[in-house]
C-alpha positions as CSV (number, residue, x, y, z in Angstrom):
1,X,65.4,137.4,61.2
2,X,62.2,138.9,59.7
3,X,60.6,136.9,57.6
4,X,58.0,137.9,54.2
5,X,55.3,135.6,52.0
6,X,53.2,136.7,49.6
7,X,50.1,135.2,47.4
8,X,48.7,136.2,44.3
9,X,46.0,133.8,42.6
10,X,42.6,132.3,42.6
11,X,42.6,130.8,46.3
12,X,41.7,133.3,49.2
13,X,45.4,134.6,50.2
14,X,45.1,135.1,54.5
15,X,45.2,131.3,55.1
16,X,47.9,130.9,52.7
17,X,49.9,133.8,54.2
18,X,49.2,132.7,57.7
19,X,50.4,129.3,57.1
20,X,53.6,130.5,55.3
21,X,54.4,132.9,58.4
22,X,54.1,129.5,60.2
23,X,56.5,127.9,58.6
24,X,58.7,130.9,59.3
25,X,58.6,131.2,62.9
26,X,61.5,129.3,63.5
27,X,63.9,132.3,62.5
28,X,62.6,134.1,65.5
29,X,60.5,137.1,65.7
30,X,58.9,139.6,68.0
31,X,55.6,140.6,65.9
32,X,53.5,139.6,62.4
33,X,50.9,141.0,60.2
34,X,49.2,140.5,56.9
35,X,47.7,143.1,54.2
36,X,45.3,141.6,51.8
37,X,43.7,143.3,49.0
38,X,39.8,142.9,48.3
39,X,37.1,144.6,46.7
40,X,39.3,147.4,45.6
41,X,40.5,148.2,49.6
42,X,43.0,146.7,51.4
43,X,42.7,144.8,55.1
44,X,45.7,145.0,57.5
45,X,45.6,143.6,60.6
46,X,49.2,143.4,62.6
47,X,49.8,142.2,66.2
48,X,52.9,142.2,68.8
49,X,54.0,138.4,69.9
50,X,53.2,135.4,68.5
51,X,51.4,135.0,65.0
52,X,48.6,132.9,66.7
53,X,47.4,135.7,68.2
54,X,47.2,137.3,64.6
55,X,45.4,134.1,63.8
56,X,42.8,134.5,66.3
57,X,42.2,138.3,65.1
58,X,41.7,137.1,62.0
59,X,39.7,133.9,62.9
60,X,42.3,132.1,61.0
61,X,42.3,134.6,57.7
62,X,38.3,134.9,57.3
63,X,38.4,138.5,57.5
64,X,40.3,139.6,55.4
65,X,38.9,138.4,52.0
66,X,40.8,138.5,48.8
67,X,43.1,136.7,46.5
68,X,46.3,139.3,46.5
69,X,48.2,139.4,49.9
70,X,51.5,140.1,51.8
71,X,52.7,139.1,55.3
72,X,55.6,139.4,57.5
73,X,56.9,138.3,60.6
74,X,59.5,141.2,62.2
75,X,62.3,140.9,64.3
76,X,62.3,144.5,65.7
77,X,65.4,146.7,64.2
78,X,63.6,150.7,64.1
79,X,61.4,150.9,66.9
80,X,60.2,149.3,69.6
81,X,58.2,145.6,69.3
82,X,54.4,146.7,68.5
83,X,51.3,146.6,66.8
84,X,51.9,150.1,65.5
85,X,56.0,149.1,64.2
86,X,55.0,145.7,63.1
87,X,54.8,145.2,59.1
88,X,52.7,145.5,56.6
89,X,52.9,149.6,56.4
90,X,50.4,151.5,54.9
91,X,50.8,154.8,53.2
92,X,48.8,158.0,53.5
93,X,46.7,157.3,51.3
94,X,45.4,154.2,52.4
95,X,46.2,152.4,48.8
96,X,49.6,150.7,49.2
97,X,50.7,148.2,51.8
98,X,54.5,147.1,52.2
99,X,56.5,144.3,53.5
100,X,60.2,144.7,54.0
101,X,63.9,142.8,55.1
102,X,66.5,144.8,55.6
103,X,68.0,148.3,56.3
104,X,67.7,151.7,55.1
105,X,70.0,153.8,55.5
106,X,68.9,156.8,54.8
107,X,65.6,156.9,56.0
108,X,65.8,159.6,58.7
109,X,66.8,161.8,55.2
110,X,64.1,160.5,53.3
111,X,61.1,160.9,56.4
112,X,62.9,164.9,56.7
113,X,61.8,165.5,53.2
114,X,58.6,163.8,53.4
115,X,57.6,165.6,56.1
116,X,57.8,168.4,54.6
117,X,55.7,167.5,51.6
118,X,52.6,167.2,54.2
119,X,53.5,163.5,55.1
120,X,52.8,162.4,58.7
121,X,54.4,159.2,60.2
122,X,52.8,156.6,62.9
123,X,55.7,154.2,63.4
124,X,59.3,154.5,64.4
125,X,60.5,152.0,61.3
126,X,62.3,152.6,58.0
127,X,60.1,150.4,56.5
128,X,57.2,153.5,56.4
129,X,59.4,155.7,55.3
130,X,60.0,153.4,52.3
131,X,56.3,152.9,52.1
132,X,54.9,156.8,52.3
133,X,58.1,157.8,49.9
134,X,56.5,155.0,47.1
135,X,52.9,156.6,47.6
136,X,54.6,160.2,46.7
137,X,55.4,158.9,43.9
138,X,52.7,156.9,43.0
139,X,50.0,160.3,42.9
140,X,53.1,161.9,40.7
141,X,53.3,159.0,37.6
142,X,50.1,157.3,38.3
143,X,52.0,153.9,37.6
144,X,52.6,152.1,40.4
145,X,55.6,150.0,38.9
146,X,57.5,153.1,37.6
147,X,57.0,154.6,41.2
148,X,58.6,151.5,42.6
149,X,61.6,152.0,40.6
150,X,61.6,155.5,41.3
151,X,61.6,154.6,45.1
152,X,64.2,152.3,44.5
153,X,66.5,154.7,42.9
154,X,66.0,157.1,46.1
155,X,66.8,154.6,48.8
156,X,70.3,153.4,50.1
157,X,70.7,150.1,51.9
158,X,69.5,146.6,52.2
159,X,66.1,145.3,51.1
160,X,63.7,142.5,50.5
161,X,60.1,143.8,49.5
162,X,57.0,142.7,48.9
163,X,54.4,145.6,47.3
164,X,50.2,145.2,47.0
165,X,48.0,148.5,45.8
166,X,44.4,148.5,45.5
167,X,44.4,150.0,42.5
168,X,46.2,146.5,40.8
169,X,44.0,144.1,42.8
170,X,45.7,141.3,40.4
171,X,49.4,142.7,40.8
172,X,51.7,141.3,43.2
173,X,55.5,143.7,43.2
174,X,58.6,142.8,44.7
175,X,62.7,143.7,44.7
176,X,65.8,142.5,46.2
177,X,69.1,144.1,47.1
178,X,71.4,142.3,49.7
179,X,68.3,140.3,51.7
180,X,67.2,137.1,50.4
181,X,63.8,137.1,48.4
182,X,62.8,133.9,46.4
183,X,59.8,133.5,43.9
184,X,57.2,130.2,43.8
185,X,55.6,129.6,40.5
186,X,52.5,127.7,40.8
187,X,49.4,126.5,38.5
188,X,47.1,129.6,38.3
189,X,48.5,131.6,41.5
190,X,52.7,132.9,42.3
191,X,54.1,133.7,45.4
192,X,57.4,135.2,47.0
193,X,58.8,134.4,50.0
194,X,61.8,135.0,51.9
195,X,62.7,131.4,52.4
196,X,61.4,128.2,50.7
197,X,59.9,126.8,54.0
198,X,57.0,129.3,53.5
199,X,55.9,128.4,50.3
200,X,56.5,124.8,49.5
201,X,53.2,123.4,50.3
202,X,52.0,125.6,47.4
203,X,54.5,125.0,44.8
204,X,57.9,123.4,44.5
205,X,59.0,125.6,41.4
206,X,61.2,128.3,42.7
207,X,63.8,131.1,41.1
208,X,65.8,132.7,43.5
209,X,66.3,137.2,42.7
210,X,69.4,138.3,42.5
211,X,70.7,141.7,43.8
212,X,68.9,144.4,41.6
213,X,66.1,142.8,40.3
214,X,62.5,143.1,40.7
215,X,59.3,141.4,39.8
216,X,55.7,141.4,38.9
217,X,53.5,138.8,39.6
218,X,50.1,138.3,38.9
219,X,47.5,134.6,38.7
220,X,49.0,134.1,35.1
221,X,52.4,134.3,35.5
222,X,55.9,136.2,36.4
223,X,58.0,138.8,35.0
224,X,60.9,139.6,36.1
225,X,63.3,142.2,35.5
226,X,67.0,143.3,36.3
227,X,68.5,146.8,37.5
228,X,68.5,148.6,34.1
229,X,64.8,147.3,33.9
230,X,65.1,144.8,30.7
231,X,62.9,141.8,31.0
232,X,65.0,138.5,31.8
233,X,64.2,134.5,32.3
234,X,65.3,132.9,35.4
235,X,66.3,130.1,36.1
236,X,63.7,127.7,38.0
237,X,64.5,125.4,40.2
238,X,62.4,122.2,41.4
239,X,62.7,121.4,45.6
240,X,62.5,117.7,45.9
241,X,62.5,118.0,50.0
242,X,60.0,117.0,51.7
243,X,58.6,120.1,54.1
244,X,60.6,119.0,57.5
245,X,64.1,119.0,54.8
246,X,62.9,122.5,53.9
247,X,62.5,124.1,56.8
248,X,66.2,122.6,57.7
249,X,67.3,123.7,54.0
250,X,67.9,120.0,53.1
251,X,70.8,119.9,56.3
252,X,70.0,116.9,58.3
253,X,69.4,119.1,61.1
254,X,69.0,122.9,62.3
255,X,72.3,123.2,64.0
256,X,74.2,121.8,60.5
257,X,72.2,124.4,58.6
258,X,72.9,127.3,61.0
259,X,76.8,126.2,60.6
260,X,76.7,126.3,56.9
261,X,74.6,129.6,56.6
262,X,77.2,131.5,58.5
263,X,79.1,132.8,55.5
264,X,75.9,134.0,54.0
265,X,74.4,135.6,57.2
266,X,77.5,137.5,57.8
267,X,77.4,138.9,54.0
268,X,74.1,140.2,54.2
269,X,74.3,141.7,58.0
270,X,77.5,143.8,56.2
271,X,75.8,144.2,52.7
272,X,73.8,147.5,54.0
273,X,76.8,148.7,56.1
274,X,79.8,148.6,53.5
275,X,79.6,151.2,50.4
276,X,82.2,151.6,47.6
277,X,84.4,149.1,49.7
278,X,84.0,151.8,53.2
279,X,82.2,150.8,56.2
280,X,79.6,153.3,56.5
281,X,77.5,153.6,60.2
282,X,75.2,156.6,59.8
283,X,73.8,155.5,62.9
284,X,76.3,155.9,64.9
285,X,76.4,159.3,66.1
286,X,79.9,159.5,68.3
287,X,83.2,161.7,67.5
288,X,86.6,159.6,67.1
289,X,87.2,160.9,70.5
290,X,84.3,159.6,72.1
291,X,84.9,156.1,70.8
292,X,88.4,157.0,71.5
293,X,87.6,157.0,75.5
294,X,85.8,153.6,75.5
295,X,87.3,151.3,77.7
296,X,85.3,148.5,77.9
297,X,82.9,147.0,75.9
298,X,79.6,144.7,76.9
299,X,79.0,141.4,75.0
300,X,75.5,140.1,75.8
301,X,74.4,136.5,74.9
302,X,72.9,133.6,75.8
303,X,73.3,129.7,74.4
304,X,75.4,129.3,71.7
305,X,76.0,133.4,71.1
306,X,77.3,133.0,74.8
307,X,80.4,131.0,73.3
308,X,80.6,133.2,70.4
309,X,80.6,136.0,72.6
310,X,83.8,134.4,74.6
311,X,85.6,134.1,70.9
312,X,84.2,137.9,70.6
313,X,86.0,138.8,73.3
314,X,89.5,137.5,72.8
315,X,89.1,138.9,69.3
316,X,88.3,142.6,70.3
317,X,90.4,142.6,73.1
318,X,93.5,141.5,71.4
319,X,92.5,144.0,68.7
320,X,91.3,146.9,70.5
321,X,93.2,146.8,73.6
322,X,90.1,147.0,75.4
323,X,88.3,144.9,78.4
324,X,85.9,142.8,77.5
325,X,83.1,141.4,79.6
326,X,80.1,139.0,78.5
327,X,77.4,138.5,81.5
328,X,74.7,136.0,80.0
329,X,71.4,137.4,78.7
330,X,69.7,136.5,82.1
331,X,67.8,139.7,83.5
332,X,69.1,138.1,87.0
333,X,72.6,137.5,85.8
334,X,73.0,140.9,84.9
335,X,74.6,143.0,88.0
336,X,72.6,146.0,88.7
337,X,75.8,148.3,88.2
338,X,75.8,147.1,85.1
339,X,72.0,147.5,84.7
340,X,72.8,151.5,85.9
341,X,75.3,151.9,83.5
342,X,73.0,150.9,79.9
343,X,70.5,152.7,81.5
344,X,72.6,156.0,81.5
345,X,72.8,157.9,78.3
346,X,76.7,158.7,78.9
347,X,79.0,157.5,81.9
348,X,80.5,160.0,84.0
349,X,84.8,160.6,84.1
350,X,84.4,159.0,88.0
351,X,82.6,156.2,86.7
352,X,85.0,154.7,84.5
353,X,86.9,151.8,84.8
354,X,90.9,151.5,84.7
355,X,92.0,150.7,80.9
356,X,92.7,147.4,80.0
357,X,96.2,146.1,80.3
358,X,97.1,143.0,78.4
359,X,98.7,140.9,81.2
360,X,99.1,137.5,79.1
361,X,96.2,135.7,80.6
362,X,92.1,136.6,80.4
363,X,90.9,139.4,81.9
364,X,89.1,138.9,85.4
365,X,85.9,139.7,84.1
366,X,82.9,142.1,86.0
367,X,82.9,143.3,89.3
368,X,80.2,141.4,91.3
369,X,77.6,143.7,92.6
């Protein structure tokens, strides 16, 4: 799961963001980067695999000077795992830098139109999308808040984001709609993050967004505001764990707080894909009849997804009336017909399997190779 910090205040913010990415690396993740805004321009330095090699870039945050910052850690979703997709995004222009959780759904829309306002695209993501459509309208209104909320009003989906511009070098944005996004209010600096671990070294004063909202932040202090833009108080909470508790979520271990985050996890995975109570996959480019002549379907996982996979299967099978095979995530465990097979765009008429037959006991499995 991607994971986002961000610093505004008086301390420089690339050690600050480097350490919360840190604390965020137990979620997983594939790539990191951080923007940080100085002498009226901002740095960005990304890299592919693990954040200490964003560390040594940066020699540990000295180069990129300044005391407003974002950073991300991303688990790949649009676009391959590199340098190029990795978060923060910059727009055109060069003046705003973006962090974001999520999915949007109609970014392939969105990029059409841009493109043909003149705007050019480097990565494969949604997130730049998202990133050159808020610079549009920021050299419309001049305002870099109203052009937020005019971004937001444009975009469909799922997101956590954290916003810099180096025309506010003091201005810290951010908005949440189905992905978690927390705030940290300190003594003289503020901070979002998208999970307490990152953050509670610097302060243990927290308010958790709701769905809607957005925030400024700056040195001095927070505003926050809801979706018809009125100001509103939230309510602060004080973390009395100590930093191991935290990155466990106060669970006496990892496994215990996976268990009890299920629920959650599940309702934001769906939140982006369900709209006006209809599942909506945009992505999904296939005519009923094509999913219609599917007749067997390939659950991949290794470790504890391996077992889920096995209740997976029984589910979809006794569902769908489909077979249902789950090879482990081991390169070498995967038989090369079935290697051939992803690797094709379609699968020939001769190439398919007999349809599944429910015959009261499981299914034999995949052919060996």
């Amino acid at each position: 799961m991607c994971g986002i910090v961000g610093y505004v205040g008086q301390q420089e913010a690339a050690p600050i963001l480097l350490d919360g990415l840190r604390r965020l690396e137990y979620r997983g993740y594939d790539s990191a980067g951080i923007a940080v805004c100085g002498d009226g321009q901002l740095r960005v330095k990304k890299s592919r695999g693990r954040l200490q090699v964003l560390s040594d870039l940066t020699h540990d945050g000295a180069d990129l000077p300044g005391h407003l910052g974002i950073g991300h850690t991303r688990w790949a979703t649009h676009g391959e795992p590199n340098d190029i997709n990795a978060h923060p995004h910059v727009s055109q222009s060069g003046r705003i830098a973006v962090v974001h959780n999520g999915i949007i759904e109609n970014y392939a829309e969105l990029k059409e139109q841009l493109l043909h306002k003149g705007y050019s695209f480097r990565s494969e993501t949604d997130t730049e999308v998202v990133t050159q459509l808020l610079d549009y309208y920021y050299a419309d209104c001049g305002d870099i808040f109203e052009a937020m909320i005019r971004m937001l009003h444009a975009v469909d989906g799922a997101y956590a984001l954290g916003i810099i511009c180096a025309d506010y070098p003091d201005r810290l944005l951010c908005a949440r709609k189905d992905a978690p996004l927390l705030l940290g209010f300190g003594e003289g600096e503020n901070m979002i993050a998208s999970d307490v671990t990152a953050i509670i070294r610097h302060t243990r004063d927290i308010a958790y967004l709701d769905d809607g909202e957005l925030a400024i932040l700056s040195a001095k202090g927070i505003r926050v505001y809801d979706s018809q833009m009125r100001p509103i108080e939230k309510e602060h909470r004080h973390v009395d764990w100590d930093v191991a508790a935290a990155e466990k979520g106060g669970y006496e271990h990892f496994m215990l707080k996976e268990i009890h985050e299920q629920p959650r996890a599940i309702r934001e995975a769906t939140a982006a894909r369900i709209q006006g109570g209809q599942v909506v996959l945009r992505d999904l480019n296939m005519t009923d009849q094509q999913i219609r002549d599917i007749n067997k379907i390939f659950i991949v996982a290794c470790g504890s997804s391996y077992h889920v996979g096995m209740v997976g299967k029984y589910n979809l099978e006794r569902m769908l009336r489909r077979r249902c095979v789950w090879p482990p995530s081991s390169g070498t465990a995967i038989p090369s017909w079935a290697r051939a097979i992803w690797s094709s765009s379609s699968v020939s008429p001769a190439r398919r399997w007999t349809p599944w037959r429910p015959c009261g006991r499981p299914s034999a499995g995949a052919p060996t190779s």
